[in-house]
N, C-alpha and C positions, 0 to 999 in steps of 0.2 A: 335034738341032734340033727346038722345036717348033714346030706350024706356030703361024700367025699368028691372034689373036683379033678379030671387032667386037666395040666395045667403046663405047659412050654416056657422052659427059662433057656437063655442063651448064658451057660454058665464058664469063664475061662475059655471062651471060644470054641465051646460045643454045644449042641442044642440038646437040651434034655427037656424029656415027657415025664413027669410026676404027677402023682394021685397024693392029693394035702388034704386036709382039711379044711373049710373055710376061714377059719380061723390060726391056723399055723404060719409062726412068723417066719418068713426067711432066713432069720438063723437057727430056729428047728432043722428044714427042708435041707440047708445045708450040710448041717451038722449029720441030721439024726438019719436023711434018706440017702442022701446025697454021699455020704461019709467023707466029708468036705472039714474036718475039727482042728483046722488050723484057724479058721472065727473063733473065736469064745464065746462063750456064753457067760456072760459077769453079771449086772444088775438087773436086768430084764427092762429098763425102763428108759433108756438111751442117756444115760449118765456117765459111763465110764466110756465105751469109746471098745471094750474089748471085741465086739461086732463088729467093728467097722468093715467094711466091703465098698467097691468102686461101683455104681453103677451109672452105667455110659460116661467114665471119669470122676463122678461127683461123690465123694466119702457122703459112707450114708450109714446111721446105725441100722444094721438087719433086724434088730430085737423089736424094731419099731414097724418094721414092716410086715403085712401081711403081704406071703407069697403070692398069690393068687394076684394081688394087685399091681405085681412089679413087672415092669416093662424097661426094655432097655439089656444091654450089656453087662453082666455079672462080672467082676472080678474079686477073685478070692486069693489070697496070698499062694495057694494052691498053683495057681496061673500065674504069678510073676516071673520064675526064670523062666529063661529058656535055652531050646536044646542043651538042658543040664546045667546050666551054668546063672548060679544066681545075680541078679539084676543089682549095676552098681549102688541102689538102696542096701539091699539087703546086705552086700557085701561092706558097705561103710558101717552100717550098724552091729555087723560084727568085729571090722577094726578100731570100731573107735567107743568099745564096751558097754553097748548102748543095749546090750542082750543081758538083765542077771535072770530072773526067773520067767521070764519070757512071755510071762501072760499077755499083757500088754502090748507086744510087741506086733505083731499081725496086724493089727488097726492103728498103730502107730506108724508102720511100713507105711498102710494103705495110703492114711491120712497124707504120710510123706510124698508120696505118689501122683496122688492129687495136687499138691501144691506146686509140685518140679512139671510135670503137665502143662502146670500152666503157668509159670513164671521158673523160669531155666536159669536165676538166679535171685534167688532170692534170699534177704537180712534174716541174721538173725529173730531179730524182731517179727517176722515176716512169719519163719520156720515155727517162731512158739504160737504163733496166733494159727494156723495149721492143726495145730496137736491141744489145742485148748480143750476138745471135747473127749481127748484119751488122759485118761489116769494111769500112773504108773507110783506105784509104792516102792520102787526098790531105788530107780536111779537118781534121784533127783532132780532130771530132766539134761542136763549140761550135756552126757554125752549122746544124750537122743539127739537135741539142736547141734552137737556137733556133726554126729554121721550126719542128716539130713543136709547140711550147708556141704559138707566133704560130697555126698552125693550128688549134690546140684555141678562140683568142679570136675569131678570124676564124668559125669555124662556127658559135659562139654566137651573132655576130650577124647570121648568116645564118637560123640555124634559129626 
C-alpha cells in the first residue's frame, strides 16, 4: 500500500487540497471526498459516458482518470449554472424532455458543453457525434440531440 498523496485540483473554479490515494480515480475524489455526486459512477471502464467532466473544456471520462495525474481545469455539472440560474444547456434539456431518469444526464450536459464551446452551431449530425461516448437507456437519444441543437440557438441569442 502506498501512502496517501496532497494533491491540488482547480475544481468549478476553486482550488481544492485533497489527500487520495495513488490510485483513486477522479471520479472517487469527486464523488466520495469532494461530495461533487452529480458525476456518476456507471461502468468504471469509460464506456458509458456517466463520468463525463470537462477538463480545461475537453469531455473526459473521470473513471479513467487517476486524480493525482489531472492537470488543468475541472468542471463538474456542479459548476455550470450560474449565480442560480441554470446554463441555457441545462435548461433546453429540461424543455425539450431530454431528462427521464437522469443518470446519464450530467455527462451528457457535459459532453454538450464541450461541443457548443467549440462550434456555436452545430448539425445534428455533429450534436450525436458529441454524445457517442454517453449511454442513455431511457430516451432514445432524439430529445437529447434536440435540447443540444435548441442549446446551441438559445446561447446565440444570449451571447
Amino acid at each position: 500500500m502506498f501512502p496517501k498523496k496532497t494533491i491540488q485540483l482547480d475544481v468549478n473554479g476553486k482550488s481544492v487540497l485533497v489527500e487520495v490515494d495513488p490510485d483513486s480515480t477522479l471520479v472517487d475524489v469527486l464523488r466520495e471526498t469532494l461530495g461533487l455526486t452529480g458525476t456518476k459512477k456507471g461502468c468504471g471502464k469509460g464506456e458509458c459516458g456517466s463520468c463525463t467532466v470537462l477538463i480545461d473544456g475537453k469531455a473526459v471520462n473521470a473513471c479513467l482518470i487517476l486524480a493525482a495525474r489531472v492537470r488543468g481545469k475541472i468542471l463538474t455539472i456542479e459548476g455550470l449554472s450560474k449565480d442560480g440560474r441554470l446554463d441555457p444547456i441545462q435548461k433546453a434539456f429540461i424543455d425539450h424532455d431530454a431528462i427521464h431518469c437522469g443518470f446519464c444526464t450530467p455527462g451528457m450536459i457535459l459532453s454538450a458543453k464541450a461541443l457548443l464551446d467549440q462550434n456555436k452551431s452545430p448539425s445534428e449530425e455533429q450534436a450525436r457525434r458529441a454524445i457517442v461516448g454517453n449511454l442513455c437507456r431511457c430516451t432514445g437519444y432524439e430529445p437529447i440531440v434536440k435540447a443540444i441543437i435548441a442549446a446551441a440557438r438559445d446561447r446565440e441569442t444570449i451571447s
